[in-house]
Backbone as JSON, one array per atom type, in Angstrom:
{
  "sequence": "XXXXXXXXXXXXXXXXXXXXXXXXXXXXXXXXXXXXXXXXXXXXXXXXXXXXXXXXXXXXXXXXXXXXXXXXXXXXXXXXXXXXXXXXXXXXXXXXXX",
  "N": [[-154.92, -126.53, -140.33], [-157.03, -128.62, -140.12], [-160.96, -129.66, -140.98], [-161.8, -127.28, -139.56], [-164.01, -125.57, -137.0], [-166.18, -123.12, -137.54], [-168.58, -122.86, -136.44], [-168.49, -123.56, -133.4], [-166.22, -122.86, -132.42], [-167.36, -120.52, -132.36], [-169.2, -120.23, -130.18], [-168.02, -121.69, -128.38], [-165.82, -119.21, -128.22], [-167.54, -117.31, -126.98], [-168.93, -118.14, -125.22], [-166.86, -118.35, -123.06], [-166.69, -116.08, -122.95], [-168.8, -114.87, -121.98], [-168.44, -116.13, -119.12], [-166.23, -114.64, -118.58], [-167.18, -112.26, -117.7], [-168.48, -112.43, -115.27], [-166.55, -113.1, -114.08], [-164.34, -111.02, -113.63], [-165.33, -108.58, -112.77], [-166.1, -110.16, -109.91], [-163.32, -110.53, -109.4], [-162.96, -107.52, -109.67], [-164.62, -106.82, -107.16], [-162.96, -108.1, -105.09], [-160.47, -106.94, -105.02], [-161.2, -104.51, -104.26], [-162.09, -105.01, -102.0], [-164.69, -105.25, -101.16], [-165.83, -108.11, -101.68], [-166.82, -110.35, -99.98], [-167.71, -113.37, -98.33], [-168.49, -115.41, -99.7], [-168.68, -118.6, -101.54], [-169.14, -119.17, -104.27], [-168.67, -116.16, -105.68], [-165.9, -116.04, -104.42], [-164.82, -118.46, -106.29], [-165.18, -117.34, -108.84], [-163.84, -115.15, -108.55], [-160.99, -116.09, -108.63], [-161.38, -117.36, -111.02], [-160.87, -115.77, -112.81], [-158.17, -115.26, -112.77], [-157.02, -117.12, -114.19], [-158.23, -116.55, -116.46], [-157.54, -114.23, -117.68], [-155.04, -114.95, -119.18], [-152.91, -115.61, -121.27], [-152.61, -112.86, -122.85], [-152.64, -111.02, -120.42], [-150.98, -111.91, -118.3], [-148.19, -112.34, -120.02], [-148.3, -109.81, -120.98], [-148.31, -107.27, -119.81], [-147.01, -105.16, -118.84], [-147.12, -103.69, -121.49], [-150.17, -103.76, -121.64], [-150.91, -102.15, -118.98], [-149.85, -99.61, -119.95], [-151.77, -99.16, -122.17], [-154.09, -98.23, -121.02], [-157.95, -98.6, -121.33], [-159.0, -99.56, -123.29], [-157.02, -101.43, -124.53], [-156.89, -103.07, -122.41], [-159.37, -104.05, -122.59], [-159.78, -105.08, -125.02], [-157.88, -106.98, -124.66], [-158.65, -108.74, -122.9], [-160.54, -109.44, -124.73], [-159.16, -111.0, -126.89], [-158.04, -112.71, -125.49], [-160.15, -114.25, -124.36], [-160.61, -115.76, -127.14], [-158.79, -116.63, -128.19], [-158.88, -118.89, -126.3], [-161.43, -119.83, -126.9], [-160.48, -121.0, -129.34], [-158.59, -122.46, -128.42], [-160.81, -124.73, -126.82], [-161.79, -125.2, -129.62], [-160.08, -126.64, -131.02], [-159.36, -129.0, -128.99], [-161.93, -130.58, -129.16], [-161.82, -130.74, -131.45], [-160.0, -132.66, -132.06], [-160.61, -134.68, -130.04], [-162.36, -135.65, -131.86], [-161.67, -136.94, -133.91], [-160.19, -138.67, -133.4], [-162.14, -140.22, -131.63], [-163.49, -141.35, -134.14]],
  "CA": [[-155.96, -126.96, -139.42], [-158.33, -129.45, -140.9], [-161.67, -129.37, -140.57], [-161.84, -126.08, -138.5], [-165.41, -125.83, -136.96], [-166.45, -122.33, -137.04], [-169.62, -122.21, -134.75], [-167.73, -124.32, -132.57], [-165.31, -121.56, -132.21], [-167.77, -118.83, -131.85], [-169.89, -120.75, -129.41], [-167.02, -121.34, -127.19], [-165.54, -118.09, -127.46], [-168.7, -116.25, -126.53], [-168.89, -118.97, -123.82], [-165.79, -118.12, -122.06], [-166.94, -114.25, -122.73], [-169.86, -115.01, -120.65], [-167.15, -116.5, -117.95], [-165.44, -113.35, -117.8], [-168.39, -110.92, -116.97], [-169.25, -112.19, -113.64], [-165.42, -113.17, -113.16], [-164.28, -110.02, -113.45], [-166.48, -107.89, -111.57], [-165.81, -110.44, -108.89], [-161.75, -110.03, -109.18], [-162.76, -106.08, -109.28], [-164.91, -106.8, -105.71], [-161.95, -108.97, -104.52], [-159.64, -105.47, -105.0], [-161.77, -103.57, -103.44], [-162.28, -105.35, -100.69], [-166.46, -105.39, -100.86], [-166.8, -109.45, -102.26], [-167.34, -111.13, -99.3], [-167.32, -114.84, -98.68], [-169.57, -116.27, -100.96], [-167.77, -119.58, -102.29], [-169.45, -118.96, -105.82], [-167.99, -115.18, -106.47], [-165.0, -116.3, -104.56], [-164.3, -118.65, -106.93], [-165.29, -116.69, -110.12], [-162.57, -114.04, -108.55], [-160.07, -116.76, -108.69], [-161.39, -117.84, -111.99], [-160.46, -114.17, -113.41], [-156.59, -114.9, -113.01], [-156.62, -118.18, -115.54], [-159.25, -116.23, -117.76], [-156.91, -113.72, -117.85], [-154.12, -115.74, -118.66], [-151.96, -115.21, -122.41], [-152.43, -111.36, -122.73], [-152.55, -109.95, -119.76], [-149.8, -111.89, -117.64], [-147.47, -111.73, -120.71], [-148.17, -108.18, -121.97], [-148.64, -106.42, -118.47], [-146.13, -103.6, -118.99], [-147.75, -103.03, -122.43], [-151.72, -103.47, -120.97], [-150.89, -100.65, -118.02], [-149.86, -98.35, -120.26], [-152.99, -98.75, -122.92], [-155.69, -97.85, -120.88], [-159.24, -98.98, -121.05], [-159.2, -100.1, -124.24], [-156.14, -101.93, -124.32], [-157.12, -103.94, -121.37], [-160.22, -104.91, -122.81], [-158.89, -105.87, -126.22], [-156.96, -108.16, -124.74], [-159.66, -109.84, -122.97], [-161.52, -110.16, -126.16], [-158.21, -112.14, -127.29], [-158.41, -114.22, -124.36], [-161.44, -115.39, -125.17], [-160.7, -115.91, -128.77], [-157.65, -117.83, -127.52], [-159.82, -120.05, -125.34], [-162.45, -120.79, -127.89], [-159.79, -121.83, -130.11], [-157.89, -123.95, -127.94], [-161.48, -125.52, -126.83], [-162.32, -125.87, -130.93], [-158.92, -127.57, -131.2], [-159.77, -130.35, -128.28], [-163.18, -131.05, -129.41], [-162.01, -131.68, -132.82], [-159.02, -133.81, -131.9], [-161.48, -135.74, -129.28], [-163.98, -136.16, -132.37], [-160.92, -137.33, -134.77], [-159.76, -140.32, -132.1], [-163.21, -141.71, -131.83], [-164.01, -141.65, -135.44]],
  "C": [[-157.06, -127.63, -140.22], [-159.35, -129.27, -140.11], [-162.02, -128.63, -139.17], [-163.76, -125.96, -138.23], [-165.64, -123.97, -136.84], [-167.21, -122.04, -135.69], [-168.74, -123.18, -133.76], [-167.09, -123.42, -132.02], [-166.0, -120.57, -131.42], [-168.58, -118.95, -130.59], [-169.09, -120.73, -128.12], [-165.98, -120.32, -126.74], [-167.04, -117.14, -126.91], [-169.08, -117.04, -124.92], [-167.6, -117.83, -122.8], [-165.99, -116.25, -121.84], [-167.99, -114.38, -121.51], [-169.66, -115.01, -119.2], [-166.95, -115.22, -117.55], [-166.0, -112.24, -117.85], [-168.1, -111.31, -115.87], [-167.35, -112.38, -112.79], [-163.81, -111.75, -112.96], [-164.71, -108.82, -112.69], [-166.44, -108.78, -110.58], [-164.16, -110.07, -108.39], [-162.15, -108.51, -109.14], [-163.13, -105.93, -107.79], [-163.64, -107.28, -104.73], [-160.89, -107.51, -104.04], [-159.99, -104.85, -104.12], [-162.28, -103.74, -102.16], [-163.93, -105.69, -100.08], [-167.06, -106.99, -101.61], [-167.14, -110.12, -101.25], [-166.74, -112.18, -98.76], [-167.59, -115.8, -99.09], [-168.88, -117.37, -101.77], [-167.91, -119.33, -103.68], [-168.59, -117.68, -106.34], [-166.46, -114.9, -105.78], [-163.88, -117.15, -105.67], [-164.22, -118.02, -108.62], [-164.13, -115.33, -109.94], [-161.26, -114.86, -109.0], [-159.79, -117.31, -110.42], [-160.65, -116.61, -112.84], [-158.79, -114.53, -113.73], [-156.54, -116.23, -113.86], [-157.59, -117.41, -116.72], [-158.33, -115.13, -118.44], [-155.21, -113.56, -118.92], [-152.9, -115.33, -120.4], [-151.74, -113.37, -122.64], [-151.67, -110.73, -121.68], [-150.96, -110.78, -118.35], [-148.2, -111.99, -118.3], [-146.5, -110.51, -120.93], [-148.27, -107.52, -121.04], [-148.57, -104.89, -118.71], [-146.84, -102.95, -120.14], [-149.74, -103.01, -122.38], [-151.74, -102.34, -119.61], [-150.79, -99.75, -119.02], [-151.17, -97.7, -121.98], [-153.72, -98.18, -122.45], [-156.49, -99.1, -121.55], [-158.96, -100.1, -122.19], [-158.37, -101.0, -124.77], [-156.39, -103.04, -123.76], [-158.14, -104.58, -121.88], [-160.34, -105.5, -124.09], [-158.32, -107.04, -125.91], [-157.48, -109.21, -124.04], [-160.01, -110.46, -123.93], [-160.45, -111.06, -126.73], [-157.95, -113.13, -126.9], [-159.3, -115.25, -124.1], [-161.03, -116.02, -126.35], [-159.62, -116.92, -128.3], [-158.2, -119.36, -126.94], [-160.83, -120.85, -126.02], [-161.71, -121.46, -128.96], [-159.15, -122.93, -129.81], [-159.24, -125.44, -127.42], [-162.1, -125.76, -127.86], [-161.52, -126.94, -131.02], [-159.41, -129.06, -130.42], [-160.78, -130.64, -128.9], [-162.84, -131.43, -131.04], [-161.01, -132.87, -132.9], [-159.43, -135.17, -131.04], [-162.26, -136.7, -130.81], [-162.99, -136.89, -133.57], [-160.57, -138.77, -134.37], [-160.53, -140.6, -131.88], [-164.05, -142.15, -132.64], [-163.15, -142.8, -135.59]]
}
């Protein structure tokens, strides 16, 4: 990986962490039946199942049977995933119009 950008990285994983606070706690309201119909934390419920998306629809069988900590491990990877794949674009954008 040439010129790898760190803060770049950490910026946009902490980004997408940010994402999956409110879109989480909306997919938990969504479950439970108390979100509403609020277009905004409808779509942040919706957003939950792509934020979700290498771990946990993968690894399922092995995220049920972790528990807590398990499950939210593998968020934190999902992020980390996400800020990497949006370091990757942003440096391959910034390579093609150098």
């Amino acid at each position: 990986m040439k010129k790898f950008s760190k803060s770049t990285f950490i910026i946009s994983t902490i980004a997408f962490g940010l994402l999956l606070v409110p879109s989480f706690l909306a997919a938990f309201g969504e479950d439970e039946g108390t979100l509403g119909t609020n277009i905004i934390w409808v779509t942040f419920a919706k957003l939950f199942y792509v934020l979700r998306f290498p771990t946990h629809t993968l690894l399922w069988t092995l995220i049920c049977k972790g528990g807590a900590t398990i499950y939210f491990s593998g968020l934190l990877i999902n992020c980390m995933f996400y800020g990497l794949l949006t370091e990757r674009l942003i440096s391959l954008f910034k390579t093609k119009t150098s």
